[in-house]
N, C-alpha and C positions, 0 to 999 in steps of 0.2 A: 742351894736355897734352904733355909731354915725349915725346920717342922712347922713349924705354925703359920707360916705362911703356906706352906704347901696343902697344907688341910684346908686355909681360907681360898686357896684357889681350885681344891676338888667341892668345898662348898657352891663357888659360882658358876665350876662347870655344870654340880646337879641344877642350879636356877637355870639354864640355859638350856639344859634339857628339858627340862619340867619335871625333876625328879626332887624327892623329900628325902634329907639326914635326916632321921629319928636319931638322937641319942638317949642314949640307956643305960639305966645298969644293971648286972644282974649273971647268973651263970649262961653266960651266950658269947661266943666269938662276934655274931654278925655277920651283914650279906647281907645279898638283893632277894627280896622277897615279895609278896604283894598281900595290899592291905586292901579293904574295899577297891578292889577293878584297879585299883593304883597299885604302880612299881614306887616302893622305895629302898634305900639302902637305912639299914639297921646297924649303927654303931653303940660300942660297948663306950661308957665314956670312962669306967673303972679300969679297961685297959692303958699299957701305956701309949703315946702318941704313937710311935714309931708300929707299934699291932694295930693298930684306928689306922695308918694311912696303907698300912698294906691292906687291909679291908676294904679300903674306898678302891685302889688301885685292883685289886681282885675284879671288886663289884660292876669299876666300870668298862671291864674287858671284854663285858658281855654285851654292848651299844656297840656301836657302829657311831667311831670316832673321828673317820677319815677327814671329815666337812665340817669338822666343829676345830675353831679357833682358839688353841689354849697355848698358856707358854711353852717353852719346849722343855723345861724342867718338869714341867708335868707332865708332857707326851713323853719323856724320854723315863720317868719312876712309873707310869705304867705301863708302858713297853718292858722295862724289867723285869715286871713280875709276869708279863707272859716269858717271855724268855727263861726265867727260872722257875718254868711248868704250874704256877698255880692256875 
């Protein structure tokens, strides 16, 4: 699956959670953090693509994914990134 689609589909998993992309720019990697009582994930948008979706995959390894319906392109690049310890 291409980058950019794979980003638009960790975007529609954060809508299904009720979770908010911030993009940003600025000296910061990103991560899940929280803003007023809200969870959101914090992306660099001056990173390259390929650093942004390992951020989202980091970020959403922290949910409880089991019951949420996503392609398996998705479940299978963030399963990756637990498997290679982030």
């Amino acid at each position: 699956m291409r980058n950019e689609k794979l980003y638009a589909e960790f975007e529609e998993l954060a809508q299904r959670l009720g979770l908010k992309i911030l993009k940003g720019k600025g000296d910061f990697s990103g991560g899940t953090c929280t803003v007023n009582d809200k969870t959101v994930i914090v992306v660099n948008k001056m990173k390259p693509i390929e650093q942004r979706l390992r951020t989202l995959a980091i970020s959403f390894l922290e949910f409880d994914l089991n019951e949420i319906y996503m392609v398996p392109a998705l479940r299978a690049y963030i399963e990756e990134s637990r498997s290679l310890g982030f």
